[in-house]
C-alpha positions as CSV (number, residue, x, y, z in Angstrom):
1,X,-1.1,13.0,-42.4
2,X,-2.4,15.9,-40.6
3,X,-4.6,15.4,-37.5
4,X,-7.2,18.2,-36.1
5,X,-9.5,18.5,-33.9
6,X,-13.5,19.7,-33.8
7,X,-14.0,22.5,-30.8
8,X,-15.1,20.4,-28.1
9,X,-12.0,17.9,-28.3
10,X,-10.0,21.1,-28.4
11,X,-11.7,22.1,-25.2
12,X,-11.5,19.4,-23.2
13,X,-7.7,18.0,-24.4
14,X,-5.7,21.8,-24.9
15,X,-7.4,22.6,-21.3
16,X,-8.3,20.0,-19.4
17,X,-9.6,21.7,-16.5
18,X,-11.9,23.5,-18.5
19,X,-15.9,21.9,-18.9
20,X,-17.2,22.3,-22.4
21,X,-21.0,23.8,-22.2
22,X,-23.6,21.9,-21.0
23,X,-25.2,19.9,-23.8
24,X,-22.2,19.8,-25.9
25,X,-20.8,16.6,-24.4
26,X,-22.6,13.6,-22.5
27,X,-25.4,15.5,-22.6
28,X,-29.0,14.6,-22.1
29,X,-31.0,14.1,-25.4
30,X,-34.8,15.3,-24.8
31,X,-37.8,16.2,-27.1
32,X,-40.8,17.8,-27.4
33,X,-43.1,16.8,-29.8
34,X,-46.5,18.6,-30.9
35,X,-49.1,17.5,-32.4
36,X,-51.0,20.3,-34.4
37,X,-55.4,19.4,-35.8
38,X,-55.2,20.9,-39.3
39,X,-57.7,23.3,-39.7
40,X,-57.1,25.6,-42.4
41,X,-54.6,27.8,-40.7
42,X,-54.2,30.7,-42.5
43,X,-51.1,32.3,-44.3
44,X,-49.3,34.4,-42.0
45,X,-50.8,32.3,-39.0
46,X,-48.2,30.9,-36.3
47,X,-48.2,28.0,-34.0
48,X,-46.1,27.2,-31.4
49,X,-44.8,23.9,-31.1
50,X,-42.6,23.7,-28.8
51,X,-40.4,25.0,-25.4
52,X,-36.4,24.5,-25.3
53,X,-34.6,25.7,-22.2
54,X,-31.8,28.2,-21.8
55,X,-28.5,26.5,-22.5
56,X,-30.1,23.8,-24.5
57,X,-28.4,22.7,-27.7
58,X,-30.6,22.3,-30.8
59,X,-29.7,18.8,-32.5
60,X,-32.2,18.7,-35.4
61,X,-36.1,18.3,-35.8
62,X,-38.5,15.9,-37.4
63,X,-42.3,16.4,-39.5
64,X,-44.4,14.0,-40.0
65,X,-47.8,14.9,-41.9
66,X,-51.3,12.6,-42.1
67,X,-52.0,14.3,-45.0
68,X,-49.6,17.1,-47.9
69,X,-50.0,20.2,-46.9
70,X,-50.0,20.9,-50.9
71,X,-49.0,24.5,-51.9
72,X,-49.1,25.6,-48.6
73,X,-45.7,26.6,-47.2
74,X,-44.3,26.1,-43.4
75,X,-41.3,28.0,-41.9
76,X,-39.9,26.7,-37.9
77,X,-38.3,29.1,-35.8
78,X,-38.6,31.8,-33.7
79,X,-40.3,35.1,-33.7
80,X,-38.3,37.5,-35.5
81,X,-36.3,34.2,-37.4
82,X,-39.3,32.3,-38.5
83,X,-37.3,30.2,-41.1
84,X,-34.3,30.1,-37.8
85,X,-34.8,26.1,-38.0
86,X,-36.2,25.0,-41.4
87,X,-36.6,27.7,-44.2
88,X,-40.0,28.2,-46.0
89,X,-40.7,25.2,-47.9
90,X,-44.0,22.9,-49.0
91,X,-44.3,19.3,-47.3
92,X,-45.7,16.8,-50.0
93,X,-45.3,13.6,-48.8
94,X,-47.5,12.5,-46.2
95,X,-46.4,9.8,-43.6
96,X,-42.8,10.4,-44.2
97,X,-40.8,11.4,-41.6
98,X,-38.7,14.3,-42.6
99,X,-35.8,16.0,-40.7
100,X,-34.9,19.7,-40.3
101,X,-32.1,21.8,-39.1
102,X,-30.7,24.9,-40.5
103,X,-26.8,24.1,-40.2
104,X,-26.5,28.1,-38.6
105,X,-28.9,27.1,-35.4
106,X,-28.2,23.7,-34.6
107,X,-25.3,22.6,-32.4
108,X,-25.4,25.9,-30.7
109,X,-26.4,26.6,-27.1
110,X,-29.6,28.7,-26.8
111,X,-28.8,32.1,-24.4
112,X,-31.8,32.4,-23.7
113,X,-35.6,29.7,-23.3
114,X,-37.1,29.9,-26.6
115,X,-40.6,29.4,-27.4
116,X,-40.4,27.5,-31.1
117,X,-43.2,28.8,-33.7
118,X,-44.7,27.2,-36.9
119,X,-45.1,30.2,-39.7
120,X,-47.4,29.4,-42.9
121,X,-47.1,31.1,-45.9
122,X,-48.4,30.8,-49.6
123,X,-51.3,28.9,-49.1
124,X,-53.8,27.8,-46.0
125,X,-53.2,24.8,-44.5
126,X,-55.4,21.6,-45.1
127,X,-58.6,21.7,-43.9
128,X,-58.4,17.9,-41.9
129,X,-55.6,15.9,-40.9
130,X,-52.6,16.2,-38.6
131,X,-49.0,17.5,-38.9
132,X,-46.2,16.4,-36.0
133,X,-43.4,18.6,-35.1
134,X,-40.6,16.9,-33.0
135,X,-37.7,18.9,-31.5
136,X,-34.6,17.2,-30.4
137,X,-32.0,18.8,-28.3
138,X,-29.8,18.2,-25.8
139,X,-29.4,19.4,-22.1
140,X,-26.9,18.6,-19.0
């Protein structure tokens, strides 16, 4: 039986005086959550939601919805990768907490403080009701 090992166990038992990033191990889980006031936000309309330090690491992100946002569409990222952390794509169900995390941006340590943006597309938003946006990631 073969045994392997993930990058951060290679890091830290091939080198031992080497430190893995900070955030990658033992580090600090933090969030930031946003509340957003529907309103009929229109299509092309962004709204940030939240603000993730430099060397932070992205571990996944969580909607929640009063209401379904129907037709409308909702993309999370940044600007110029509006779909970075959830792709384009309708929420339905309301009061069902729904997780998010394009496989490509999480895990990874941000170079730089990112400002994280809501993008909606195909339809307005609702005209009443709120939508949540929680960001997990962890720090050292």
């Amino acid at each position: 039986m073969a045994n392997s090992r993930g990058q951060q166990m290679t890091i830290l038992q091939d080198t031992p005086n080497k430190q893995v990033a900070p955030g990658f191990v033992h580090g600090q889980v933090r969030c930031f959550v946003e509340e957003i006031t529907l309103a009929s936000q229109a299509i092309g309309d962004t709204i940030e939601v939240a603000k993730l330090p430099k060397c932070s690491v992205v571990l996944y992100g969580l909607l929640n919805s009063s209401v379904t946002l129907g037709i409308s569409t909702i993309e999370i990222g940044v600007t110029g990768s509006a779909g970075k952390y959830k792709a384009a794509g309708t929420f339905t169900t309301p009061n069902a907490p729904t997780l998010f995390g394009a496989n490509a941006a999480v895990g990874e340590a941000l170079a730089t403080a990112e400002t994280v943006i809501v993008t909606i597309g195909a339809a307005n938003l609702p005209a009443s009701g709120t939508l949540r946006v929680t960001v997990f990631y962890a720090v050292d």
